[in-house]
C-alpha positions in Angstrom: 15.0 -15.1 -14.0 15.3 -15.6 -10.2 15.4 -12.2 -8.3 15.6 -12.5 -4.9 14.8 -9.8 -2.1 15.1 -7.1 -0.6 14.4 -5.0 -3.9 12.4 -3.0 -5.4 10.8 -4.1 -8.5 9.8 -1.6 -11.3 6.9 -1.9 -13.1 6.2 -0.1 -15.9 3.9 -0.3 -19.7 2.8 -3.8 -20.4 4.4 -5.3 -17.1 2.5 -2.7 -14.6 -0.7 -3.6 -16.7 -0.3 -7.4 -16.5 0.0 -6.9 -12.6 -3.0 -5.0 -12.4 -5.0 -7.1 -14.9 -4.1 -10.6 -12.7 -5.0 -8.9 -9.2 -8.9 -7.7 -10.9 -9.3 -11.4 -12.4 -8.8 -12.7 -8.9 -10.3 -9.9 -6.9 -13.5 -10.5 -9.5 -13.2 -14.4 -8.8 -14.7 -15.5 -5.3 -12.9 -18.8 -5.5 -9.5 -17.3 -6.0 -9.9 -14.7 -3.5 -10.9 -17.3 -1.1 -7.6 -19.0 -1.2 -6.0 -15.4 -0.9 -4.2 -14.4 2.4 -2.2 -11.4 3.4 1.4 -13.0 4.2 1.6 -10.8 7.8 -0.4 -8.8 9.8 0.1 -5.6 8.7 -2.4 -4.1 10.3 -3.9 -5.5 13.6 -6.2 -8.0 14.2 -8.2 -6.3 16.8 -8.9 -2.8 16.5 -9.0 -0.5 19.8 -9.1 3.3 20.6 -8.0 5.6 19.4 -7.0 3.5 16.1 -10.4 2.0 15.3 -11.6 6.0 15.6 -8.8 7.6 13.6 -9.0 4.6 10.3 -12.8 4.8 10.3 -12.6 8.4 10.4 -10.0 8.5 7.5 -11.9 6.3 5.8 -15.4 7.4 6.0 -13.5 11.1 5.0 -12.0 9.8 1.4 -15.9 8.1 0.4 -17.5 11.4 1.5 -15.3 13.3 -0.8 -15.7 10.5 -3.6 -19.3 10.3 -2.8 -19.5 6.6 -1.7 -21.8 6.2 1.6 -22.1 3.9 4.1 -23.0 0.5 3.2 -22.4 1.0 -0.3 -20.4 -2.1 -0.8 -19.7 -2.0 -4.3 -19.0 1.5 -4.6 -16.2 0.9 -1.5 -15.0 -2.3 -2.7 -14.3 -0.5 -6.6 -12.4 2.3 -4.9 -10.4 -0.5 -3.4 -9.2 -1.8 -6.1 -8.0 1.3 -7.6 -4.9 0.4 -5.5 -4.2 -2.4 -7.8 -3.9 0.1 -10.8 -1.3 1.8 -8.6 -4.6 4.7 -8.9 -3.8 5.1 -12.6 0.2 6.1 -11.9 2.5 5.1 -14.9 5.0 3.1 -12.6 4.4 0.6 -9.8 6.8 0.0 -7.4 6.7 -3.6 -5.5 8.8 -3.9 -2.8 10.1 -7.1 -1.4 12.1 -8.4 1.5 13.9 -11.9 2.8 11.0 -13.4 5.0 14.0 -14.5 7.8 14.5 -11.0 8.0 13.3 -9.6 11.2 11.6 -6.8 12.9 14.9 -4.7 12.7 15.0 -4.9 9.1 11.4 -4.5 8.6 11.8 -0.9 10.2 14.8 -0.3 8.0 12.8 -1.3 5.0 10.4 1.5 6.1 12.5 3.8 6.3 14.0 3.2 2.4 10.4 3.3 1.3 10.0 6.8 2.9 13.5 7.7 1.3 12.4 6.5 -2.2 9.3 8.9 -2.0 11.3 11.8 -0.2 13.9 11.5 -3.8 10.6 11.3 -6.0 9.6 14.4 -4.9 12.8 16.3 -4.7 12.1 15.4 -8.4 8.9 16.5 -9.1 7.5 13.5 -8.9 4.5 12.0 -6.1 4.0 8.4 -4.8 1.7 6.8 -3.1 2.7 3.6 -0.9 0.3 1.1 -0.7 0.1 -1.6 1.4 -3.1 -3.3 -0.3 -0.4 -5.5 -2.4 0.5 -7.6 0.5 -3.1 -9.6 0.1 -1.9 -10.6 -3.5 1.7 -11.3 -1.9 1.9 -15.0 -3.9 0.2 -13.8 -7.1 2.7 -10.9 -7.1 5.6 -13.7 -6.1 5.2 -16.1 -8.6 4.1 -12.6 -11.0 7.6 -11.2 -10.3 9.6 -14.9 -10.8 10.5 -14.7 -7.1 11.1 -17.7 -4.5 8.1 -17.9 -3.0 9.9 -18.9 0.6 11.7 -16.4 0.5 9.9 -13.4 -0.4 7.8 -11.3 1.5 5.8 -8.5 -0.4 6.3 -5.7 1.8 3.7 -3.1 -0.2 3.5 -1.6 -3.5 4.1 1.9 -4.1 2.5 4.3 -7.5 4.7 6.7 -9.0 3.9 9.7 -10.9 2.3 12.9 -11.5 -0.6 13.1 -9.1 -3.6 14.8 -10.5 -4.2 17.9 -8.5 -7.8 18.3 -9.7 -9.2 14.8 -8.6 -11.4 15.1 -5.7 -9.7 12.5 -3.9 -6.2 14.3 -3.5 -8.2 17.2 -2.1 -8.3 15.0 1.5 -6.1 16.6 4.3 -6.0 14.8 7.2 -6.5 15.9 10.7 -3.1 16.1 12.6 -2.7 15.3 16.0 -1.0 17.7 18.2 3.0 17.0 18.6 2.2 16.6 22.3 -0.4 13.7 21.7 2.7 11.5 20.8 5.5 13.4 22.2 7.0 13.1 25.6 9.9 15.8 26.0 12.0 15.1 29.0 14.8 17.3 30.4 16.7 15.9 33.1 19.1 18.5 35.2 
């Protein structure tokens, strides 16, 4: 079976396990890993201000709540790969688009993602969109039975009840003032 993007591929049961057992075989093999590449930039290559500031302070927020100091390698880098379990959801969610697609589409893509998870919770259900996937992009590929030239992994997504008692959920975020980002013009 040949399924080509853009789609969304459900994962569920044995499939959603298989997935997540293949990523922790290579993530636990240095050789594999080594020959593992992201696909795109998703995030960028050099960090400045304020965005170095804002995902170290996110970050070093979730390990305080979960315990995990600085430096603490092992403890970090086994949070990490709770992604690949899609964090213990029942369904995982891979979505994929046409690599000739372009920047326009790419921003349309987000914005179905963000409608998938706005319809999950009008349901009573939560998600969580991760785009830790895109570094297993070719394992997923040739997981999924896609064309590797034409697929892109855009992220994976978890889907299900989250667990309001794990410590982890209990993380707000600090929100920057609508002004921060918000230029309101009013010509007369």
């Amino acid at each position: 079976m040949k399924v080509y993007p853009p789609a969304v591929t459900v994962l569920a049961g044995d499939a959603r396990e298989a997935l997540s057992r293949r990523i922790a075989e290579v993530r636990a093999d240095p050789e594999r890993m080594a020959v593992q590449d992201e696909g795109y930039a998703y995030y960028p290559r050099t960090w400045g201000s304020p965005y170095l500031e804002r995902r170290r302070k996110l970050g070093w927020s979730l390990y305080g709540l979960l315990g995990i100091g600085r430096g603490e390698k092992a403890a970090i880098e086994a949070q990490m790969g709770c992604n690949y379990n899609f964090f213990g959801a029942p369904v995982g969610l891979i979505f994929t688009i046409d690599w000739i697609m372009e920047q326009g589409s790419w921003l349309d893509y987000g914005m179905f993602s963000q409608s998938v998870m706005l319809a999950a919770m009008a349901r009573g259900l939560d998600t969580f969109p991760q785009a830790a996937f895109i570094y297993f992009h070719r394992l997923i590929v040739d997981f999924l039975w896609m064309d590797q030239e034409k697929t892109a992994v855009v992220c994976g997504m978890a889907l299900g009840y989250a667990d309001p008692g794990a410590v982890e959920n209990q993380l707000e975020t600090e929100r920057a003032p609508v002004s921060d980002f918000t230029v309101f013009v009013d010509k007369k």
